[in-house]
C-alpha positions as CSV (number, residue, x, y, z in Angstrom):
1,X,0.0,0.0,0.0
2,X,2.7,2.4,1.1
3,X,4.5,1.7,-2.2
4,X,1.1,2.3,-4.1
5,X,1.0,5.9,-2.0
6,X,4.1,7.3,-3.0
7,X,3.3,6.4,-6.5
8,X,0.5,8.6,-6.5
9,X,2.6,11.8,-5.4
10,X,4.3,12.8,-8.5
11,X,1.0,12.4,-10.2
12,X,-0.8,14.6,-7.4
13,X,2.4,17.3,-8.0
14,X,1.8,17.2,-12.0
15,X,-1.9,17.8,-11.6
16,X,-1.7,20.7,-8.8
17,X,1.1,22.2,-10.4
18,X,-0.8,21.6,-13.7
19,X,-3.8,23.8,-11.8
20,X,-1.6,26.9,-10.8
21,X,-0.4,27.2,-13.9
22,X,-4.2,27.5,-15.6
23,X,-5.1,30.0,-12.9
24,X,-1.8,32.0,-13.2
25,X,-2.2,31.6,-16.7
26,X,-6.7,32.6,-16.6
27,X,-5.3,35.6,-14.6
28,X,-2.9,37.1,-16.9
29,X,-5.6,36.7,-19.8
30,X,-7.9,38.2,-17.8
31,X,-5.6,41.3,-16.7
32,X,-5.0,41.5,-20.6
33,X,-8.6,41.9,-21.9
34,X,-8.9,44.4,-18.9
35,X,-6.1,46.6,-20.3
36,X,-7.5,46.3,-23.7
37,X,-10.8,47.3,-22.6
38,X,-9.9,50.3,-20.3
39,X,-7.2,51.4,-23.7
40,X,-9.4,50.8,-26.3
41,X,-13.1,51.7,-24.5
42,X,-12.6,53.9,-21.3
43,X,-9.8,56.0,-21.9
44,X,-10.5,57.6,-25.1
45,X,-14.4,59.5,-24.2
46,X,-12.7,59.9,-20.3
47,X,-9.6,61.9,-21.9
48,X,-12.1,63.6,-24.8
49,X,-13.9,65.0,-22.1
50,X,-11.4,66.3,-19.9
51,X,-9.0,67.8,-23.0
52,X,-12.4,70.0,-24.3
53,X,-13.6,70.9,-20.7
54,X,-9.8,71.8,-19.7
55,X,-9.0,73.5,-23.0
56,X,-12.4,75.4,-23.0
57,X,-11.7,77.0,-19.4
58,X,-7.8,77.6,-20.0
59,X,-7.8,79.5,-23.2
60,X,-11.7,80.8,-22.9
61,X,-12.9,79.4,-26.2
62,X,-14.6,77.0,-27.1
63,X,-12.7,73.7,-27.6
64,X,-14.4,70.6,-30.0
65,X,-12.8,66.9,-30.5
66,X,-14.6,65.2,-33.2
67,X,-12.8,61.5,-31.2
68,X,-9.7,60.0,-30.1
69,X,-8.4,56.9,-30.1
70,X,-6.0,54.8,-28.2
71,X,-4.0,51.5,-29.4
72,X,-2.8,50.3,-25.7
73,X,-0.5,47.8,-27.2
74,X,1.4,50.0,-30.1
75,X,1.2,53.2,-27.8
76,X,-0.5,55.3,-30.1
77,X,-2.9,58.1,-30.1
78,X,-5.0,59.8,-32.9
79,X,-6.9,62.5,-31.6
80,X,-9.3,63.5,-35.3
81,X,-10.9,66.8,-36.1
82,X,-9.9,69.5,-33.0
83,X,-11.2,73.0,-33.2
84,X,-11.3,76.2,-31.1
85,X,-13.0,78.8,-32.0
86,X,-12.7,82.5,-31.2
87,X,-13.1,83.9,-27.9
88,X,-16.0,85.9,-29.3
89,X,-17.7,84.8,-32.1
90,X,-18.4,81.1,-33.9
91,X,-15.3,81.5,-36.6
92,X,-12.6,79.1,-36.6
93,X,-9.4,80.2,-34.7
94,X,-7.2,76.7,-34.2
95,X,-7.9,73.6,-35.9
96,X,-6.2,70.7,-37.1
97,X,-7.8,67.1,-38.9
98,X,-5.4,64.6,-37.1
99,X,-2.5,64.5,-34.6
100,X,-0.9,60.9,-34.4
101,X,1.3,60.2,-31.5
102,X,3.4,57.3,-31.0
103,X,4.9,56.9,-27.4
104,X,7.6,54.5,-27.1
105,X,8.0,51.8,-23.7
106,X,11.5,53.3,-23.1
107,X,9.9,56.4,-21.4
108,X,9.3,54.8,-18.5
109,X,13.1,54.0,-17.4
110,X,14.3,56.7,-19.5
111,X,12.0,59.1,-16.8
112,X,10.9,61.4,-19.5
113,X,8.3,61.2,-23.0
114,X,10.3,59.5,-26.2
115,X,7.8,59.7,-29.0
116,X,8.6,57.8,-31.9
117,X,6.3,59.9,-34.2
118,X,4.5,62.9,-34.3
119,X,2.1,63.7,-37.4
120,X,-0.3,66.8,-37.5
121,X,-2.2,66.9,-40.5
122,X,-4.5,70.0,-41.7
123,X,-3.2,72.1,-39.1
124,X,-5.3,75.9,-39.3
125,X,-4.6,79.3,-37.8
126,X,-6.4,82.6,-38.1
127,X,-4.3,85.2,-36.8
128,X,-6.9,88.9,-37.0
129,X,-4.7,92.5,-35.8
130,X,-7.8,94.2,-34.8
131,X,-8.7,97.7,-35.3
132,X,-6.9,99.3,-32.7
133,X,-4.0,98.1,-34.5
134,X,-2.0,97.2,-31.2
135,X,-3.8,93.9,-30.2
136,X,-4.4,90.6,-32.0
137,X,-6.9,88.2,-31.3
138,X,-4.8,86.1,-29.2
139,X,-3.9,88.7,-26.6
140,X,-5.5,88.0,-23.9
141,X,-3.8,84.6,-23.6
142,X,-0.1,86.7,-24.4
143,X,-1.5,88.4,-21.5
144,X,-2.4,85.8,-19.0
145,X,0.4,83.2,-19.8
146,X,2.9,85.6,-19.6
147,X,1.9,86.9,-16.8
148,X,4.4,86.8,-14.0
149,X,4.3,83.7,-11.6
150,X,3.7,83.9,-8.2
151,X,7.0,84.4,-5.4
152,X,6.6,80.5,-3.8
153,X,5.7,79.6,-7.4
154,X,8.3,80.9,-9.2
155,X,11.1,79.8,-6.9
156,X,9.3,76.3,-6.8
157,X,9.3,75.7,-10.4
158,X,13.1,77.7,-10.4
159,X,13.9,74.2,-8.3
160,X,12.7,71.5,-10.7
161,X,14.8,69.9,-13.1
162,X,14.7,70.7,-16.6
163,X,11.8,68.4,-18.3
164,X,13.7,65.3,-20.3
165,X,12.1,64.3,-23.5
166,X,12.8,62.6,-27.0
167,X,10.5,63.8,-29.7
168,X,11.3,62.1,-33.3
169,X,9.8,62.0,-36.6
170,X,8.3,65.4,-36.3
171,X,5.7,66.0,-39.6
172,X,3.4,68.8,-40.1
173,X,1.1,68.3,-43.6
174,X,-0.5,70.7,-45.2
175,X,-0.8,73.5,-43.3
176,X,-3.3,77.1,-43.2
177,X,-2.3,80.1,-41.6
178,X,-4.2,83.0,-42.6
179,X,-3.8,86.4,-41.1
180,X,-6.1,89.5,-41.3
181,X,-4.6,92.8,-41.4
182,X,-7.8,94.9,-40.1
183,X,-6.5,98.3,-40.0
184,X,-4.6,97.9,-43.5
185,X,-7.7,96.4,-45.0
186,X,-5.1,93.4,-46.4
187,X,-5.6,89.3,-46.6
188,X,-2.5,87.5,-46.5
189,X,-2.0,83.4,-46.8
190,X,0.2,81.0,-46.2
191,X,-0.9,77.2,-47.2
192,X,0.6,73.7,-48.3
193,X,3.3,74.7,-45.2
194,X,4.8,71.3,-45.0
195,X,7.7,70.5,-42.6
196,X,9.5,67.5,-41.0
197,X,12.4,67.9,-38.6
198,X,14.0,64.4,-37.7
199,X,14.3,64.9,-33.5
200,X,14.4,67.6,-31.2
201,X,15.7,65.8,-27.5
202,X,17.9,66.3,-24.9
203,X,17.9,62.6,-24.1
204,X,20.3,60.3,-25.3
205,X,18.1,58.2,-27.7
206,X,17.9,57.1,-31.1
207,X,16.2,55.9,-33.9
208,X,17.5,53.4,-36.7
209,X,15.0,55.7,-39.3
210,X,14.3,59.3,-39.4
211,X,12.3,61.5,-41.5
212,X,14.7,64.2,-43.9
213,X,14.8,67.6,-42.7
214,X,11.9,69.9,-45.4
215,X,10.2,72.5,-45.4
216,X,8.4,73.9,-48.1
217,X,4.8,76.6,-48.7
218,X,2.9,78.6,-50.8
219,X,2.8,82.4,-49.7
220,X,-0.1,84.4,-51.2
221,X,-0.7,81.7,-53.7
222,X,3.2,82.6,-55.1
């Protein structure tokens, strides 16, 4: 009998061992879909709604996303069809069709934001000199972010270390600015502004491919 016993054991081992393994194994599956749910379903109308209600109060405009979305996996992020709109009035002041984002995993040990891409597309910006012909109609937010910081502020922020960060693959296509001259009575436009710059970091990171340096527009349709 006691031969029969310990001929049983290594089968009993197998099959608990066997058991943890399906549990440990159930629980990483299920921490999986978790993450892909919160990525792909929670995060995107939780971060739509705080970017429009915080952009809204901070620059005093209205502030629309058409949606964003998240890959948690590839660490990307589209966020489509942003505009913000005068401070008075429904005209269009900032807008842009798409801005693609692609965060790499070594930010985390590198302790600051490497982004692999960045990609604006349709970027827009109406730039009015009102009739006064000393102010513009993005003065008020000259004003108030240039506005001196407070004593215990200043010397807080004076303490910090300078932010760390990796930005690659910078690409802006086909760009709108358009500025009206009020007091001249003039129109001027710039479009098709395309540029790509390859990096701009101050951490000690590197690609294997980079976009080439370009710039190019069209001024006043010349």
């Amino acid at each position: 009998m006691a031969k029969r016993a310990l001929r049983t054991l290594p089968s009993f081992s197998r099959t608990r061992r066997g058991s943890i393994l399906l549990k440990a194994g159930l629980w990483i599956a299920g921490l999986i879909v978790l993450f892909a749910i919160v990525g792909f379903f929670v995060v995107p109308p939780v971060a739509k709604h705080y970017l429009v209600n915080g952009l809204s109060e901070k620059l005093h405009r209205q502030v629309t996303i058409d949606d964003i979305k998240v890959n948690p996996f590839a660490l990307t992020v589209l966020i489509k069809g942003l505009t913000i709109k005068e401070r008075s009035g429904s005209e269009v002041f900032v807008s842009f069709s798409e801005l693609f984002l692609d965060l790499q995993a070594e930010s985390i040990y590198q302790r600051g934001p490497i982004l692999r891409e960045i990609r604006l597309a349709n970027p827009y910006a109406r730039i009015v000199r009102n009739d006064d012909g000393t102010t513009y109609n993005f003065s008020d937010l000259l004003q108030e972010f240039s506005a001196p910081a407070e004593p215990a502020k200043k010397e807080k922020e004076e303490t910090k270390a300078a932010p760390r960060f990796s930005l690659n693959n910078i690409q802006l296509i086909s760009g709108r600015l358009e500025f009206d001259d009020r007091p001249k009575h003039a129109r001027h436009t710039v479009t098709e502004i395309n540029v790509a710059v390859p990096f701009l970091s101050n951490l000690d990171y590197l690609l294997e491919d980079y976009v080439q340096p370009a710039f190019s527009a069209r001024v006043n349709g010349a």
